[in-house]
LUMSE-153732 format. One record per atom (N, C-alpha, C): x negated, y, z; residue in one letter. Coordinates in steps of 0.1 Angstrom, whole numbers, padded with zeros to 4 digits, always signed. Atoms other than C-alpha are relative to their C-alpha. Last residue first. Layout:
BEGIN
XYZa
...
This chain:
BEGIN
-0005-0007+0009x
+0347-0839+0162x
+0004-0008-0009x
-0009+0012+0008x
+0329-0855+0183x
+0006-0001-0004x
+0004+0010+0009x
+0303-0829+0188x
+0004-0016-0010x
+0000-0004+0013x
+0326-0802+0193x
-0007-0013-0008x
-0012+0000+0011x
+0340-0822+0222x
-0003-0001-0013x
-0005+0016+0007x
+0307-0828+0233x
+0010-0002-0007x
+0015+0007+0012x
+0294-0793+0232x
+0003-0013-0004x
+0003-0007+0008x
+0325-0781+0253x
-0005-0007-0013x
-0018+0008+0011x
+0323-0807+0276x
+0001+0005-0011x
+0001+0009+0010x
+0285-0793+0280x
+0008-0008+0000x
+0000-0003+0014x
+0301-0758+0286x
-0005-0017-0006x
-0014-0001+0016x
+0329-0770+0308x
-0013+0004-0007x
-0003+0016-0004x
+0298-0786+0338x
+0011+0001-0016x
+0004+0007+0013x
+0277-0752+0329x
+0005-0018-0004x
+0001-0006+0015x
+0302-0732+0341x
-0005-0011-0006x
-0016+0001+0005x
+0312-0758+0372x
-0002+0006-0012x
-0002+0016+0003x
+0272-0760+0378x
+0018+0003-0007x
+0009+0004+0013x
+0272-0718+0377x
+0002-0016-0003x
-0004-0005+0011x
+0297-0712+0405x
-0006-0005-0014x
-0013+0007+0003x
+0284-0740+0429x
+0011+0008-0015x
+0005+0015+0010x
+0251-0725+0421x
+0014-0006+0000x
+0005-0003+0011x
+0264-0692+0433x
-0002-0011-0010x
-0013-0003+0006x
+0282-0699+0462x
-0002+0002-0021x
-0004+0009+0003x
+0248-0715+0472x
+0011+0004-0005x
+0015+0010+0005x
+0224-0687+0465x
+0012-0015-0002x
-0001-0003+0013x
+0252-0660+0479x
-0001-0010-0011x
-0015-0001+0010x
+0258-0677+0506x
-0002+0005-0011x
+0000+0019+0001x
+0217-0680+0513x
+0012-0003-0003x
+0008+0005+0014x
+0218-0643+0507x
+0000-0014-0002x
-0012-0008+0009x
+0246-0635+0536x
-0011-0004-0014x
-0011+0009+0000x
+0227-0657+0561x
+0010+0006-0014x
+0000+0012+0010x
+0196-0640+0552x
+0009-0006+0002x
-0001+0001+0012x
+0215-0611+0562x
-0009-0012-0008x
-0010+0000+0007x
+0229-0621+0591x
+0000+0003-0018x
-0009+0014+0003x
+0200-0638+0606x
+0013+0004-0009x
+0007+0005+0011x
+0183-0605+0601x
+0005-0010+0000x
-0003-0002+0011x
+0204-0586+0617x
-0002-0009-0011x
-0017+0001+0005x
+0207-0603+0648x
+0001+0004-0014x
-0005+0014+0006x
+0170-0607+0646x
+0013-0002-0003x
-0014+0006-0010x
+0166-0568+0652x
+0002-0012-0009x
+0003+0000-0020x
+0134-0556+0644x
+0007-0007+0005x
+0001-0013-0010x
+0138-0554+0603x
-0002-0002+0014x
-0003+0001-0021x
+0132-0580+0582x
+0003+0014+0003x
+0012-0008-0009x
+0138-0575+0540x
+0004+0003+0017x
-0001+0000-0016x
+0156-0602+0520x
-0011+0009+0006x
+0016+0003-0007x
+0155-0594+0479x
+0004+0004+0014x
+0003-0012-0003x
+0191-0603+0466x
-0017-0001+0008x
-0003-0006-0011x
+0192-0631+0446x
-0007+0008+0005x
+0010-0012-0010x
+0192-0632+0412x
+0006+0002+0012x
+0009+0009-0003x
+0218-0660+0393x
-0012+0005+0009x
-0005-0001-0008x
+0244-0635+0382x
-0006-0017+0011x
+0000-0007-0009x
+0217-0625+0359x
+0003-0001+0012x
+0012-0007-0008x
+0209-0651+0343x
+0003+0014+0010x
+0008+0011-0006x
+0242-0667+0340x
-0012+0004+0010x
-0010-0004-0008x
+0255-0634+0323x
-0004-0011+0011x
+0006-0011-0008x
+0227-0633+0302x
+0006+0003+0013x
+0013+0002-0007x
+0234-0666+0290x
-0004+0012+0007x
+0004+0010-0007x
+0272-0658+0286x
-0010-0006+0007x
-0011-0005-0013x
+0271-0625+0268x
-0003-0013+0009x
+0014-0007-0008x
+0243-0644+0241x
+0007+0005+0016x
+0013+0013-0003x
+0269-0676+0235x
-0010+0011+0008x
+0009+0004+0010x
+0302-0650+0231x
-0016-0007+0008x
+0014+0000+0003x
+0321-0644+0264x
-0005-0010-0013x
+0013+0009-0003x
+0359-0649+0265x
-0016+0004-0004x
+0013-0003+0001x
+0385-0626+0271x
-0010-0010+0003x
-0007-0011+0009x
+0421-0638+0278x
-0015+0008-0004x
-0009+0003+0008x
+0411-0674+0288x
+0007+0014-0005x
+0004+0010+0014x
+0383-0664+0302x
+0008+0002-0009x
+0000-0009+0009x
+0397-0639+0327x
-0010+0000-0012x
-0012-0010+0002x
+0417-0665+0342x
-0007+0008-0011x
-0008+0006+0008x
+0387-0690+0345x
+0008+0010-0010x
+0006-0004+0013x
+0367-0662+0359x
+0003-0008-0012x
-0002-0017+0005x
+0393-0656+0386x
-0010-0003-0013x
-0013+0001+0006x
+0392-0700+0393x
+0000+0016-0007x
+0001+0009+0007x
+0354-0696+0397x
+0017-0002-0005x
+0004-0008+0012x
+0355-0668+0416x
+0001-0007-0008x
+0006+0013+0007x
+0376-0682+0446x
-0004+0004-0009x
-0007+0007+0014x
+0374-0647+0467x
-0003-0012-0003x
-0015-0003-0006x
+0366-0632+0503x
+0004-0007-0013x
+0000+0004-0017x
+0328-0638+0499x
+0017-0001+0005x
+0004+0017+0000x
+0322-0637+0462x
+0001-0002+0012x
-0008+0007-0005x
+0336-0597+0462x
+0003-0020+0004x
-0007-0005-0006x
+0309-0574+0454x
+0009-0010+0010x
+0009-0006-0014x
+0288-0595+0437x
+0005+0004+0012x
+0006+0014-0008x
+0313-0616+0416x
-0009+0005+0010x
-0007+0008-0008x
+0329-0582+0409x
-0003-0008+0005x
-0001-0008-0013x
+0296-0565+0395x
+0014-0003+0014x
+0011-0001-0009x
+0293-0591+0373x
-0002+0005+0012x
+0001+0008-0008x
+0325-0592+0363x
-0009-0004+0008x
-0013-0003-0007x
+0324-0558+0351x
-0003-0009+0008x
+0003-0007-0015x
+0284-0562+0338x
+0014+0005+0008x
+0002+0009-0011x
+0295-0590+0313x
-0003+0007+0017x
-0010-0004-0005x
+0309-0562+0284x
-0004-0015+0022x
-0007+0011-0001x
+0282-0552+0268x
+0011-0004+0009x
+0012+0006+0001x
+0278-0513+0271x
+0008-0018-0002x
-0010+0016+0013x
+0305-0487+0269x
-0017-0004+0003x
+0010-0001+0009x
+0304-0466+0306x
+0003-0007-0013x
-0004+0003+0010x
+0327-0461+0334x
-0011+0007-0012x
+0014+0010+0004x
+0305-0450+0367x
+0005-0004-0017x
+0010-0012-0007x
+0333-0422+0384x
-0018-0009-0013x
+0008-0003+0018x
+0359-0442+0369x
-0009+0009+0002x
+0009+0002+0000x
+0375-0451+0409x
-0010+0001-0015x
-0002-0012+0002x
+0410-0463+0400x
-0019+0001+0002x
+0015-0003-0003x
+0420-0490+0385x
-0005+0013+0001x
+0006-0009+0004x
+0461-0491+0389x
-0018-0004+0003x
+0017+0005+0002x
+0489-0510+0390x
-0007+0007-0006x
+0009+0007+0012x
+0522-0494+0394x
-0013-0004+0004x
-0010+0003+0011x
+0548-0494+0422x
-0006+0003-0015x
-0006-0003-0010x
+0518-0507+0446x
+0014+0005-0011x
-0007+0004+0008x
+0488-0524+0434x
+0015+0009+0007x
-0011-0003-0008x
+0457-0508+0438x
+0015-0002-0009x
-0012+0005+0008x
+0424-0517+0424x
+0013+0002+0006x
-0007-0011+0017x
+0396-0499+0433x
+0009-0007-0007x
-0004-0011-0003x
+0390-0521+0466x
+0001+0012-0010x
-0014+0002-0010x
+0395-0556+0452x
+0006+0019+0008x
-0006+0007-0010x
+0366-0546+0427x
+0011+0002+0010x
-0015+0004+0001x
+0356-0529+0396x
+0001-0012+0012x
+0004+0000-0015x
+0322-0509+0396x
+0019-0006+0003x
+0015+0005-0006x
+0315-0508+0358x
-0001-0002+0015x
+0000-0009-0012x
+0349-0495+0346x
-0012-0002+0008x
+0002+0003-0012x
+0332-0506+0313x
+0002+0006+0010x
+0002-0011-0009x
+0342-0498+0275x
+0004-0008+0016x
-0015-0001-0005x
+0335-0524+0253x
-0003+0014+0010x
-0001-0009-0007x
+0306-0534+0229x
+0014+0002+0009x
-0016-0007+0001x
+0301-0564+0207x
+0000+0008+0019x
-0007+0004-0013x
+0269-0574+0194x
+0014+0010+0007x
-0009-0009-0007x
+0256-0576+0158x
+0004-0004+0020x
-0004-0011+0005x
+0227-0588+0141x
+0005+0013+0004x
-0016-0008+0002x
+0217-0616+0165x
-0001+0013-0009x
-0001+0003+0014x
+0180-0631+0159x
+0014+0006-0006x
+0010-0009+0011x
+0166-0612+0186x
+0005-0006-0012x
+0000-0012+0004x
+0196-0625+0210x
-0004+0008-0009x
-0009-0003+0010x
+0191-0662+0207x
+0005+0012-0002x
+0002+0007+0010x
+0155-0663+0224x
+0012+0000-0014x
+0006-0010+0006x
+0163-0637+0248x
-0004-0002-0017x
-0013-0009+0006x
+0196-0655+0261x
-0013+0011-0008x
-0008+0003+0014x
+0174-0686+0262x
+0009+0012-0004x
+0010-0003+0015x
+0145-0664+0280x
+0007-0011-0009x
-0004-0010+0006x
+0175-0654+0305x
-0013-0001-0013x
-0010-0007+0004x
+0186-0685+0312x
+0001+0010-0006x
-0008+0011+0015x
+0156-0705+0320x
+0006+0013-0007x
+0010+0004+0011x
+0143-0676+0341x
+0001-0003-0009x
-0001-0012+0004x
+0174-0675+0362x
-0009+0005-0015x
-0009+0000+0008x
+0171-0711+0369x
+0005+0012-0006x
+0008+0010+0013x
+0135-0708+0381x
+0014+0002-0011x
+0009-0004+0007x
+0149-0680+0404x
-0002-0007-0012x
-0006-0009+0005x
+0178-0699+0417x
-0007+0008-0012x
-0003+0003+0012x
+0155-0726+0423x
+0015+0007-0009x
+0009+0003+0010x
+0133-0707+0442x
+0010-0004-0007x
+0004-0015+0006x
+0162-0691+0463x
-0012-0001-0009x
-0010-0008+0005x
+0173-0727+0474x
+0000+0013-0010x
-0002+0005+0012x
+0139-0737+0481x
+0014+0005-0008x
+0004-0009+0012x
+0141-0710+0508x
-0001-0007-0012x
-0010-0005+0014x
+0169-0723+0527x
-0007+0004-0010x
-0012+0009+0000x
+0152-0738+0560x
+0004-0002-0016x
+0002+0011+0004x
+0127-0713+0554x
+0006-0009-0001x
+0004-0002+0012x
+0150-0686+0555x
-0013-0011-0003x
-0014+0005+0007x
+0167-0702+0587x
-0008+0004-0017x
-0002+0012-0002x
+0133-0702+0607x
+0013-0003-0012x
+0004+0007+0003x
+0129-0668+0598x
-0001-0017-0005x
-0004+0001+0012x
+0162-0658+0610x
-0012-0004-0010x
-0009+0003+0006x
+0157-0672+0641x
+0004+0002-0012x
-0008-0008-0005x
+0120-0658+0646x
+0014-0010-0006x
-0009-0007+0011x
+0094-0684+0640x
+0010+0002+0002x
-0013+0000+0004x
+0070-0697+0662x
+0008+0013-0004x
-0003+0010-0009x
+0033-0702+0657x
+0016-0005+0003x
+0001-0004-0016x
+0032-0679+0628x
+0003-0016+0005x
+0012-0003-0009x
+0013-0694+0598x
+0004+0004+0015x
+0006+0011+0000x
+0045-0703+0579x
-0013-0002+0010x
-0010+0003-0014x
+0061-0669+0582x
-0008-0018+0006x
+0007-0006-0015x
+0030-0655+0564x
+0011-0004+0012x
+0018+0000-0006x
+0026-0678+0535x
+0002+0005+0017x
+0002+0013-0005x
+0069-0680+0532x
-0018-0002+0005x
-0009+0001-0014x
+0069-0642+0528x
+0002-0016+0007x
+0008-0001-0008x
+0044-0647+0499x
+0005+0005+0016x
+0013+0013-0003x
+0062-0671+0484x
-0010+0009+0007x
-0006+0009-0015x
+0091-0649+0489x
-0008-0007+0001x
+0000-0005-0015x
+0078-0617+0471x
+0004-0009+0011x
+0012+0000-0009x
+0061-0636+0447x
+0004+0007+0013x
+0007+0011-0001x
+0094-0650+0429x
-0013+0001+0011x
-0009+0007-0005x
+0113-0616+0435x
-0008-0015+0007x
-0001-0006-0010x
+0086-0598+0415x
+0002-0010+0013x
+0013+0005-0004x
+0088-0628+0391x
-0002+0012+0010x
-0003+0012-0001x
+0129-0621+0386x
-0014-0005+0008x
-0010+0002-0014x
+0127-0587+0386x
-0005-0011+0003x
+0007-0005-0012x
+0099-0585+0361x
+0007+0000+0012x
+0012+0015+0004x
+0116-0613+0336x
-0006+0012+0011x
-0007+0013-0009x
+0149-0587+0345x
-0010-0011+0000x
-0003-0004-0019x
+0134-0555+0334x
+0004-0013+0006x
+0008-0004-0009x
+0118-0572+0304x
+0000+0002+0011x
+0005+0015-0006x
+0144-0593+0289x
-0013+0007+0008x
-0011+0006-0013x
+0168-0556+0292x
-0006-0015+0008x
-0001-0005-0013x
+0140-0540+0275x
+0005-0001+0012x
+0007+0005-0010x
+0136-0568+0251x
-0003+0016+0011x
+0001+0013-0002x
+0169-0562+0235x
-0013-0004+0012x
-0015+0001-0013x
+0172-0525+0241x
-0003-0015+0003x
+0010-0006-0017x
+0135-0526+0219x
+0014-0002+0004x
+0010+0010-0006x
+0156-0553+0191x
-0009+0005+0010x
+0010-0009+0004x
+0187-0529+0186x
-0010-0008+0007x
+0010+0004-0011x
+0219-0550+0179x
-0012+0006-0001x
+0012+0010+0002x
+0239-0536+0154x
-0005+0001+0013x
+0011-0012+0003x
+0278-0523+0170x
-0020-0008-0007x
+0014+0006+0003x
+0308-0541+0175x
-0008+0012-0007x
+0002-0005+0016x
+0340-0528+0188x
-0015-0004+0004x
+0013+0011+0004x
+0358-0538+0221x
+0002+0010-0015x
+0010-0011+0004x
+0383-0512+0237x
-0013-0004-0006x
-0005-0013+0005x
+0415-0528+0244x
-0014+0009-0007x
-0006+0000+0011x
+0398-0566+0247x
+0004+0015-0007x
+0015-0001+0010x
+0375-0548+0273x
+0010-0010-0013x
+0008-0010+0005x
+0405-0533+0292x
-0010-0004-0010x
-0010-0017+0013x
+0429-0559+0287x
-0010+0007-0001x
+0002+0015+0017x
+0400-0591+0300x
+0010+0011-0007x
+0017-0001+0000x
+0397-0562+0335x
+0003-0004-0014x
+0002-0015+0005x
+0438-0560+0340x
-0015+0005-0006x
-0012+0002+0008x
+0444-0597+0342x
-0003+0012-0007x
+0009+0009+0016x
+0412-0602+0360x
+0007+0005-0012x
+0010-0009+0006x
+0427-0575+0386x
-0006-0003-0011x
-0008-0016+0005x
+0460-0593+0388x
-0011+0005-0005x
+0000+0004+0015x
+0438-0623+0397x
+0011+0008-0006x
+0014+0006+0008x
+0417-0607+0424x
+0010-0004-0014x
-0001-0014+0002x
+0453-0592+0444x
-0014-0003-0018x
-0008-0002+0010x
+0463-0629+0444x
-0001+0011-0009x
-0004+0006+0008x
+0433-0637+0460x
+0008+0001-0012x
+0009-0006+0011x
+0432-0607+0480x
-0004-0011-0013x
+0010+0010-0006x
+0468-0620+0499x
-0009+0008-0014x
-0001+0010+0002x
+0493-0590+0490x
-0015-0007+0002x
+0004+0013-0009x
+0505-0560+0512x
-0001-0010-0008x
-0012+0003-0004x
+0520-0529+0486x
-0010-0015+0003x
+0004+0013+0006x
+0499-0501+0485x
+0009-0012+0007x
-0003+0002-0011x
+0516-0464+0484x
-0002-0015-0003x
-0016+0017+0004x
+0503-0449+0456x
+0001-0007+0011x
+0007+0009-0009x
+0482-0413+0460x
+0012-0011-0003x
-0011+0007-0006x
+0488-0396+0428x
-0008-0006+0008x
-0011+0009+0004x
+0455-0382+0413x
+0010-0001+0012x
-0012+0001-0012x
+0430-0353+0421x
+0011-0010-0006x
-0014+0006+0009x
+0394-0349+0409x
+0012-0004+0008x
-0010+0012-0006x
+0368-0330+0426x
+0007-0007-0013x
+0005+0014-0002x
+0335-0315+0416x
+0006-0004+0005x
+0015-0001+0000x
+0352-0281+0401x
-0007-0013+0004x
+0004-0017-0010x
+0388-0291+0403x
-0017+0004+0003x
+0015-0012-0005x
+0394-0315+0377x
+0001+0011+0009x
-0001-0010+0004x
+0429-0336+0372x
-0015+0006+0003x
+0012-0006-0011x
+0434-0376+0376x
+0003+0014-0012x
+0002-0006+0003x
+0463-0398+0355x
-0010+0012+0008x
-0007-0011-0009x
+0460-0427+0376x
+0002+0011-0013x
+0007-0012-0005x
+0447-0457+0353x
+0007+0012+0002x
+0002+0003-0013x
+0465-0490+0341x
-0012+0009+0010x
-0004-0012-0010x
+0479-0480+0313x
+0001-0004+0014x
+0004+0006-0018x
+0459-0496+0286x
+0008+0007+0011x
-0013+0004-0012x
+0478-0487+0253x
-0004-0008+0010x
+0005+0015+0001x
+0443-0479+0233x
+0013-0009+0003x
-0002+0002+0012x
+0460-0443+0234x
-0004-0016-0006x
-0017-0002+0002x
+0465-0447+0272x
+0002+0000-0015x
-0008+0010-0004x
+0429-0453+0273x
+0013-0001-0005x
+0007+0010+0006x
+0415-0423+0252x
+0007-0015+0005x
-0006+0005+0014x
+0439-0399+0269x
-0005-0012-0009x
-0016-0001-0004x
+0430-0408+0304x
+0007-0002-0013x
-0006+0011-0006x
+0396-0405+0297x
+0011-0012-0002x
-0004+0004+0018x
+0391-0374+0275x
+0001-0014+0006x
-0012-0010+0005x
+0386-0350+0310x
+0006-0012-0011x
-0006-0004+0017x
+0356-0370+0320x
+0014-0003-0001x
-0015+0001+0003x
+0343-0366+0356x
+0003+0000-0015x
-0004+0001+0013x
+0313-0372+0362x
+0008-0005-0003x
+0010-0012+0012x
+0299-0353+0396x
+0004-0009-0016x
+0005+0010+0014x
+0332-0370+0411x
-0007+0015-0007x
+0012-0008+0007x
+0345-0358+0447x
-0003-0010-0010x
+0012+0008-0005x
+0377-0372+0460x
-0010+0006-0011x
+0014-0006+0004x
+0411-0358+0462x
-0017-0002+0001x
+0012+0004-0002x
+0443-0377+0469x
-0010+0009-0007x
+0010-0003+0007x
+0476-0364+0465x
-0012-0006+0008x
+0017+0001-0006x
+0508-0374+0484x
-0009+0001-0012x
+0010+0009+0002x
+0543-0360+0467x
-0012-0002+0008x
+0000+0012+0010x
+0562-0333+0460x
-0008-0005-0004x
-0015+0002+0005x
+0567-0314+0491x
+0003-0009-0012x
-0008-0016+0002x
+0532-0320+0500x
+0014-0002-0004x
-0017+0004+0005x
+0513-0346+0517x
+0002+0015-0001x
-0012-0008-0002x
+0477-0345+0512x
+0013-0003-0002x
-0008+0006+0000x
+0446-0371+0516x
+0008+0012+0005x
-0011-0010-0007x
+0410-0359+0511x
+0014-0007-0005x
-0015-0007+0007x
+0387-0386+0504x
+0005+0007+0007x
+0002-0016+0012x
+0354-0392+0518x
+0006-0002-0009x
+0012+0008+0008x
+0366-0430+0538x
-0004+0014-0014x
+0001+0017+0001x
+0397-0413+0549x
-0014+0001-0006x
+0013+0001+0005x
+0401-0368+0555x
+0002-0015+0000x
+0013+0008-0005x
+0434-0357+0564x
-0009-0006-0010x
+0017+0003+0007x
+0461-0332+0556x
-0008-0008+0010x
+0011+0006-0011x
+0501-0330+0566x
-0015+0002-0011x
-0007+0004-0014x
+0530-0308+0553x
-0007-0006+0012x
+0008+0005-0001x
+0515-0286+0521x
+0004-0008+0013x
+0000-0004-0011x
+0539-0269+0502x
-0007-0013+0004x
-0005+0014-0009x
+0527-0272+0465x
+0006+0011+0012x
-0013-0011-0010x
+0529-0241+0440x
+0001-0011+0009x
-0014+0006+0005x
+0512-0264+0411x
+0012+0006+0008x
-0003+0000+0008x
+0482-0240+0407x
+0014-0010+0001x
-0011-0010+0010x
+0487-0230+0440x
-0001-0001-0013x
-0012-0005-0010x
+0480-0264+0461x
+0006+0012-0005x
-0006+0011+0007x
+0451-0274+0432x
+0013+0003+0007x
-0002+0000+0007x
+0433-0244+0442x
+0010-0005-0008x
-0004-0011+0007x
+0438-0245+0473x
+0001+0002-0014x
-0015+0002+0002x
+0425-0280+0473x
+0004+0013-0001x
-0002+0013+0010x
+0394-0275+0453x
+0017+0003+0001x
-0011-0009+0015x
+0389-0240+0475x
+0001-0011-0007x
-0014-0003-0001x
+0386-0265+0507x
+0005+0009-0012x
């Protein structure tokens, strides 16, 4: 409670209602609703740094010892589809606004083909040997039965992941340079608010690193309520991925999640049901990429 107080007499508020939401604080005061929500890293140079880029699609936020406090915006009712390709719109600005190239550092390089070549085979033995011991029971639990059903699926996810990321490792080490951006890094339907301005809010994670892990983290998050494949159209055509960006981007968004039982079959059907979506929503995504890149290659080739 000293945050808001604080924030309540540095501006002289009067204070009319208060409540708590999803760990936010929500105040009406004489001028205005405020929001308050805890952030161990907060940066102050933000706000300006953007807005000098001319991105202006972020709250202006204030510090209160481990809070921050922006405008609350009153959200205005649109299908999440439409809401998804507003956000593309505003994602392909930020990392065009803030791109700059930097040399390529060959340990980063294979640190990143490392963690992910150990994921990936991890992943690989932890299902083959989940298929050994479901295989041996006599009968097999509903959601067992379904993840066998499905498990080739999640092999050839894997295998394809593999590919992908020892071509994105193979043309990476020879790269000089690679191009940097600044990353809200956790960017989905629910940090985006549209209402009399558009806003990403949520910068608690914002980082500069390549630029694939935004969408990345969108297609994860939100691949169940969205068409991804038109949204990554969109935010093609105003930002497009370079050859290494792309394979990495493949590989990665190609990993599925690791399935672990628990007691309760209801659960468990739901979440291998929720990985086996992934697995195929996924492939269906990826074939369509790789269906434009070798048009792509033909075009150029007939040149």
């Amino acid at each position: 409670m000293n945050n808001i107080k604080k924030f309540i007499e540095k501006y002289n508020l009067n204070v009319r209602s208060y409540e708590e939401k999803n760990n936010i604080k929500i105040i009406d005061t004489d001028k205005g609703k405020y929001i308050i929500k805890k952030s161990n890293n907060y940066d102050k140079d933000l706000y300006k740094y953007l807005t000098s880029k001319n991105f202006n699609y972020i709250l202006e936020r204030e510090a209160f010892d481990n809070y921050e406090v922006y405008p609350y915006i009153n959200e205005i009712e649109i299908p999440n589809q439409e809401k998804g390709i507003e956000l593309v719109y505003v994602l392909s600005l930020l990392h065009n606004k803030t791109t700059y190239f930097k040399e390529v550092k060959i340990d980063k390089v294979k640190e990143i083909y490392e963690k992910y070549q150990q994921q990936i085979l991890y992943l690989d033995h932890y299902y083959h040997d989940m298929q050994d011991v479901i295989e041996q029971k006599i009968y097999m639990s509903p959601g067992e039965y379904l993840l066998i059903r499905n498990i080739s699926l999640i092999y050839s996810a894997l295998a394809y992941s593999k590919i992908k990321l020892e071509e994105w490792y193979e043309y990476k080490i020879k790269q000089k340079k690679e191009r940097i951006v600044l990353l809200h890094n956790k960017p989905c339907i629910e940090h985006f608010i549209i209402g009399n301005q558009k806003s990403l809010i949520s910068w608690n994670n914002c980082k500069r690193d390549i630029p694939i892990y935004d969408f990345l983290y969108f297609y994860k998050h939100d691949y169940m309520d969205l068409e991804m494949s038109t949204l990554f159209e969109i935010y093609k055509s105003r930002f497009c991925y370079t050859k290494d960006e792309k394979l990495l981007f493949l590989a990665l968004i190609s990993i599925p999640d690791k399935i672990t039982f628990t007691s309760s079959n209801y659960k468990n059907c739901i979440n291998v049901n929720k990985v086996v979506k992934y697995v195929e929503k996924t492939r269906n995504f990826v074939l369509k990429e790789n269906e434009e890149q070798q048009e792509e290659y033909h075009n150029e080739f007939n040149k």
